[in-house]
C-alpha positions in Angstrom: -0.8 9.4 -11.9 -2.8 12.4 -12.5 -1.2 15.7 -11.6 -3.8 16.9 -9.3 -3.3 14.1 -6.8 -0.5 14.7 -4.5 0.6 12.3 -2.1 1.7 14.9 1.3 1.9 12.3 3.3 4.0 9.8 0.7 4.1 6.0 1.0 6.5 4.6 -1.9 4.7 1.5 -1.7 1.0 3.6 -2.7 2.9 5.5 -5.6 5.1 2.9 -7.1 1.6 0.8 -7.0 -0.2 3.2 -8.8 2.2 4.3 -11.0 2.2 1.0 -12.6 -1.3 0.6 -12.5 -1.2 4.0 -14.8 1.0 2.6 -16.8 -0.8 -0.7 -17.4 -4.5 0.9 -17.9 -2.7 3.0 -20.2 -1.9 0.0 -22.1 -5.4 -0.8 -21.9 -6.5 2.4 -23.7 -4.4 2.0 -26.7 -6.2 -1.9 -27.1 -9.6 0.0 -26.1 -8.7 2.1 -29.0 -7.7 -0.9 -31.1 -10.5 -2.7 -30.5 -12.9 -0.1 -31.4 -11.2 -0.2 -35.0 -11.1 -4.0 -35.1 -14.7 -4.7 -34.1 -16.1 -2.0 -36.9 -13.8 -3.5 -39.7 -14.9 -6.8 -38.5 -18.7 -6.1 -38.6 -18.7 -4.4 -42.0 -16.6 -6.8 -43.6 -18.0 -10.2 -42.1 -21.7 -10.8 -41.8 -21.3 -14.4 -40.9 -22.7 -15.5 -37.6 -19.0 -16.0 -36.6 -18.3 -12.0 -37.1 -21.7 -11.5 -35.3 -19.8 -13.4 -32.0 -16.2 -12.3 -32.2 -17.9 -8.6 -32.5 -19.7 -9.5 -29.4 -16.3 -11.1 -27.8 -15.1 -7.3 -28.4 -18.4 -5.1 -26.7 -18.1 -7.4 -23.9 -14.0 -6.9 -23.3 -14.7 -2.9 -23.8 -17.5 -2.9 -21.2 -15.4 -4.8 -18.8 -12.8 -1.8 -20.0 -14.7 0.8 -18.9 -16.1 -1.1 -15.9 -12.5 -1.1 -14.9 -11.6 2.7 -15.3 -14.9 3.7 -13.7 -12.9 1.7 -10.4 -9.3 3.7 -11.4 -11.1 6.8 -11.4 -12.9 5.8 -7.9 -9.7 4.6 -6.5 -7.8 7.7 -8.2 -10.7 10.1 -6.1 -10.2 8.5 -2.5 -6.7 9.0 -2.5 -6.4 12.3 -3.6 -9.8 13.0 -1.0 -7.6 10.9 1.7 -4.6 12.7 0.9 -6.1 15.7 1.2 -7.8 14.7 5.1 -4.3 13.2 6.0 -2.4 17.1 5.2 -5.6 18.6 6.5 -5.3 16.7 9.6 -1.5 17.4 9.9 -1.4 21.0 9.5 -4.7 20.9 12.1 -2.1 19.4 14.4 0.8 21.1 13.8 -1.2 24.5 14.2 -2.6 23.0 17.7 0.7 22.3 19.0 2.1 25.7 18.3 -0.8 27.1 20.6 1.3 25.5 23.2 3.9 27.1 25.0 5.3 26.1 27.9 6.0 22.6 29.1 3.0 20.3 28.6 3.3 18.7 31.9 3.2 21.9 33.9 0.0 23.0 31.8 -1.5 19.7 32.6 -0.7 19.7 36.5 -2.5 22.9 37.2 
């Protein structure tokens, strides 16, 4: 997970979750990587209509690659904006309740 997204309000369950999606688009990246090297070596060296297809096999897979990191980095955004609500609306809240003093029910009955 990026380092600028902190979970203040934690739930294992969210982190574990996107810790292994991390670490699997991470394994995506190195085959993006791969692929990029594979689909040029492929196109010089084969001119064939079969090199031609497996080339387009490749561009398609990579656009569906980035397709999918465009959504990680979406995903990646509302949390850390959620995040950042959820400690924003908990310090709001614990500032309100420090205003009080007293007991609650003798402010209210008066």
């Amino acid at each position: 997970m990026p380092e600028d997204i902190l979970l203040k309000v934690s739930s294992e369950s969210l982190t574990k979750t996107l810790n292994n999606l991390e670490q699997h688009l991470a394994a995506m990246e190195l085959a993006y990587k791969e692929s990029e090297d594979i689909g040029s070596r492929v196109a010089r060296s084969m001119v064939a209509g079969a090199g031609r297809a497996f080339v387009a096999k490749i561009e398609n897979w990579q656009r569906g690659y980035r397709s999918v990191m465009a959504e990680y980095k979406d995903l990646t955004d509302s949390v850390q904006y959620t995040s950042r609500v959820m400690a924003d609306t908990a310090d709001e809240a614990e500032t309100h309740m420090d205003l009080w003093t007293g007991d609650v029910y003798d402010l209210l009955s008066k």
